[in-house]
C-alpha positions in Angstrom: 0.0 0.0 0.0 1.2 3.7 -1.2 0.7 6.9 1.1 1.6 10.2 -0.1 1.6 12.8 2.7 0.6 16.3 1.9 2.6 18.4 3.9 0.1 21.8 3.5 -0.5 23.5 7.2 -4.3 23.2 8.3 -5.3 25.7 11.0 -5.9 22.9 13.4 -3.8 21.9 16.3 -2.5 19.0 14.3 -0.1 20.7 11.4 -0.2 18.9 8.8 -2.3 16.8 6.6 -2.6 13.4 5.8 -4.2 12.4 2.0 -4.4 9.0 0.6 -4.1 9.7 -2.8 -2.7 6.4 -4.1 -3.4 3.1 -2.7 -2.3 0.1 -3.8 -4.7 -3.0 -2.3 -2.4 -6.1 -1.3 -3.3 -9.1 -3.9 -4.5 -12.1 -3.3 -4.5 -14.7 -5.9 -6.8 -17.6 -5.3 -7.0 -20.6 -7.3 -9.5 -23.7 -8.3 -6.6 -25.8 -6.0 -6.5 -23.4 -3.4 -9.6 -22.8 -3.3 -10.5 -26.7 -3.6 -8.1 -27.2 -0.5 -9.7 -24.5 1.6 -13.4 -25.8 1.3 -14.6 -28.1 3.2 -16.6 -32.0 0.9 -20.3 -31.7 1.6 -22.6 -32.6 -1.0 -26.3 -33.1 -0.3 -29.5 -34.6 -2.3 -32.7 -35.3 -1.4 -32.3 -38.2 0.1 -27.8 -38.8 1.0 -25.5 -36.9 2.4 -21.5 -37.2 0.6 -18.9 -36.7 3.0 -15.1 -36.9 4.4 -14.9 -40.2 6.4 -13.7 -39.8 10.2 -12.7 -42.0 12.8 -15.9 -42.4 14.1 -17.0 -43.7 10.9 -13.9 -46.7 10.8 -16.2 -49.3 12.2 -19.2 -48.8 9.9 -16.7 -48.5 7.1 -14.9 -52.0 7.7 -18.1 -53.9 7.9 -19.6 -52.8 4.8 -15.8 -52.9 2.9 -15.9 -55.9 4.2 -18.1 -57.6 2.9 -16.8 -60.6 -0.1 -19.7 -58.8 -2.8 -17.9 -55.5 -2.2 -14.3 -56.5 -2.4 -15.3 -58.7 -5.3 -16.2 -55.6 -7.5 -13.1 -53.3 -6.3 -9.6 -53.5 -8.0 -7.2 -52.7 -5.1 -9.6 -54.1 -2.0 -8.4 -57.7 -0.1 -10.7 -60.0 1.3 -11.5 -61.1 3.9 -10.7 -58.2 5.2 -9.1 -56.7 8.6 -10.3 -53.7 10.8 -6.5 -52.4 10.2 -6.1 -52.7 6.8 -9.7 -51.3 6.3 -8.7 -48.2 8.2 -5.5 -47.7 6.1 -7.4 -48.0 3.2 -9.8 -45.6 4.6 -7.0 -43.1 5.5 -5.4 -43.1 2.3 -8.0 -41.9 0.3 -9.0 -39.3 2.8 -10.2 -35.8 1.4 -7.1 -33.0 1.3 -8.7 -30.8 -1.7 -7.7 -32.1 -4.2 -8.3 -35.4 -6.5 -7.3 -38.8 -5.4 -10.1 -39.6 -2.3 -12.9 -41.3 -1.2 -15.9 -39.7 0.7 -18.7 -41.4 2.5 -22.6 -42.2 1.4 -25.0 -41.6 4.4 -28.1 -41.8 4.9 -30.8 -39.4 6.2 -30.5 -40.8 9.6 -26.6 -40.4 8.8 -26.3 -44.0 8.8 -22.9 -45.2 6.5 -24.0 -47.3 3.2 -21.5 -46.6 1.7 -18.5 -44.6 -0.3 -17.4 -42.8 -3.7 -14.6 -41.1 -4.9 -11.9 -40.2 -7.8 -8.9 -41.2 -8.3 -5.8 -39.0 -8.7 -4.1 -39.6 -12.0 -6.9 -41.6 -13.8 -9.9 -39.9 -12.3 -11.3 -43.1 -12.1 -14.7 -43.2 -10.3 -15.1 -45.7 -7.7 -18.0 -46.4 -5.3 -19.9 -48.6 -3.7 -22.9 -49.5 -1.5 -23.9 -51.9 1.1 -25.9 -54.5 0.5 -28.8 -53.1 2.7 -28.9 -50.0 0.6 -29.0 -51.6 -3.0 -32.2 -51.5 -4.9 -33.3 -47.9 -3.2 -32.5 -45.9 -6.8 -29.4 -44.9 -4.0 -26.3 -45.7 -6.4 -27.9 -43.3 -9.7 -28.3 -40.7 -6.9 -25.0 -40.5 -5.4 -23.7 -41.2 -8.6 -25.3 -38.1 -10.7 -24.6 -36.2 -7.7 -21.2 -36.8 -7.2 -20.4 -36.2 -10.6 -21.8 -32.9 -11.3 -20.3 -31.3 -8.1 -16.3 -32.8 -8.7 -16.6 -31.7 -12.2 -17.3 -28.3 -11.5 -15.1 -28.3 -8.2 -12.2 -29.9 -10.2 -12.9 -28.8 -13.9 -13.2 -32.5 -15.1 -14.2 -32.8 -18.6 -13.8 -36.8 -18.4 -13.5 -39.5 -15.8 -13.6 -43.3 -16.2 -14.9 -46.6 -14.4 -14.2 -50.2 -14.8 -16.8 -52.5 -14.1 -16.5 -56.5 -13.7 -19.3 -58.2 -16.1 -20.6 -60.2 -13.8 -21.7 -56.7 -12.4 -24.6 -56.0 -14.9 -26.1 -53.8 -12.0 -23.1 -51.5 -12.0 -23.2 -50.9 -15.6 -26.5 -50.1 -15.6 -26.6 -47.4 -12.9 -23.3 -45.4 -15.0 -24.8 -45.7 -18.2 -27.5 -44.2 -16.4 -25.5 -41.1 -15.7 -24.1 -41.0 -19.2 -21.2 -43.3 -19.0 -20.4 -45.4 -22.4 -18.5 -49.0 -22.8 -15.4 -47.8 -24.9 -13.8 -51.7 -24.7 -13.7 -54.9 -22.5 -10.3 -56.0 -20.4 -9.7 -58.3 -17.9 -8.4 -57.1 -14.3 -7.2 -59.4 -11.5 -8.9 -57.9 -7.9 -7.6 -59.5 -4.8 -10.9 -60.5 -3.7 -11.0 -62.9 -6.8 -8.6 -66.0 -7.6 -8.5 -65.9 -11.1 -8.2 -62.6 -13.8 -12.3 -61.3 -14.5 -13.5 -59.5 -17.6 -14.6 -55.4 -16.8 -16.1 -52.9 -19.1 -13.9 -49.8 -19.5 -16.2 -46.8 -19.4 -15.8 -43.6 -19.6 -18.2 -39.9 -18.8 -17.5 -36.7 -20.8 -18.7 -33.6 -19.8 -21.3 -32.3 -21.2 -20.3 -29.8 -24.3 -16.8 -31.7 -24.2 -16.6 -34.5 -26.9 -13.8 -37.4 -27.1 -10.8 -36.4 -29.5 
């Protein structure tokens, strides 16, 4: 900030003058990132709540992560699996503001059912639900939900999702939200003993085509 004194004599008792005649405001530059960092994951619909897993959450989290119809559809989950590793995996993928985390799926009575997130390099959408809370319509709503809010908190104008076959259900709820099937590949998850097939899909945003 600039101050320019102007020295003329006032007939006051003070004697001289003080004008701000130039001021130059300090900057501050704040980015999507920043920004991002700074504010806090909450995303609300009508009938869930999407947010930042805590340690009071860890014991919810592990018995729905671990159950064998979850771990079955993940790439990168074990079963069976224990309250420790469940935590670490939990902690990982904790929300810092940036992509590469997994948030929570609760209820209106705030009750767990389950967890979605992005991953960091491949912006890969992952989520799941427990079996309790399947056939509710809740996987399209999180879903939808989730993807319009990290695409305009992120500026994503694709993400992608592998799916297992034997997952018809899956497939179903992200074409739903305007995912496509670009190919089929097989994937080995360490809930599985032997290599699966999965759909590769992937979302555009909407107004942004595939080059």
């Amino acid at each position: 900030m600039k101050l320019r004194f102007d020295a003329a004599q006032m007939q006051t008792p003070h004697p001289y003058r003080l004008k701000i005649t130039d001021v130059e405001p300090d900057i501050a530059i704040l980015t999507r990132t920043s920004w991002s960092v700074a504010t806090p994951f909450d995303l609300m619909t009508s009938r869930l709540r999407m947010r930042p897993l805590t340690s009071d959450d860890e014991t919810a989290f592990h018995k729905i992560a671990g159950q064998r119809s979850i771990a079955r559809m993940l790439v990168n989950l074990e079963h069976p699996l224990s309250f420790d590793a469940a935590v670490k995996w939990q902690r990982q993928r904790r929300f810092t503001g940036r992509l590469g985390f997994m948030v929570g799926i609760f209820d209106r009575q705030n009750t767990l059912i389950g967890a979605i997130g992005l991953g960091g390099l491949s912006t890969a959408l992952v989520y799941f639900l427990a079996e309790s809370a399947r056939g509710k319509g809740y996987g399209t709503e999180a879903v939808r939900a989730f993807l319009e809010y990290t695409q305009a908190r992120f500026a994503l104008t694709k993400t992608f999702a592998g799916v297992f076959t034997d997952n018809p259900g899956s497939r179903k709820i992200l074409e739903g939200c305007g995912f496509q099937v670009l190919t089929t590949s097989t994937f080995q998850s360490p809930a599985r003993d032997t290599p699966d097939a999965i759909w590769e899909m992937e979302w555009h945003r909407k107004g942004f085509e595939p080059i």
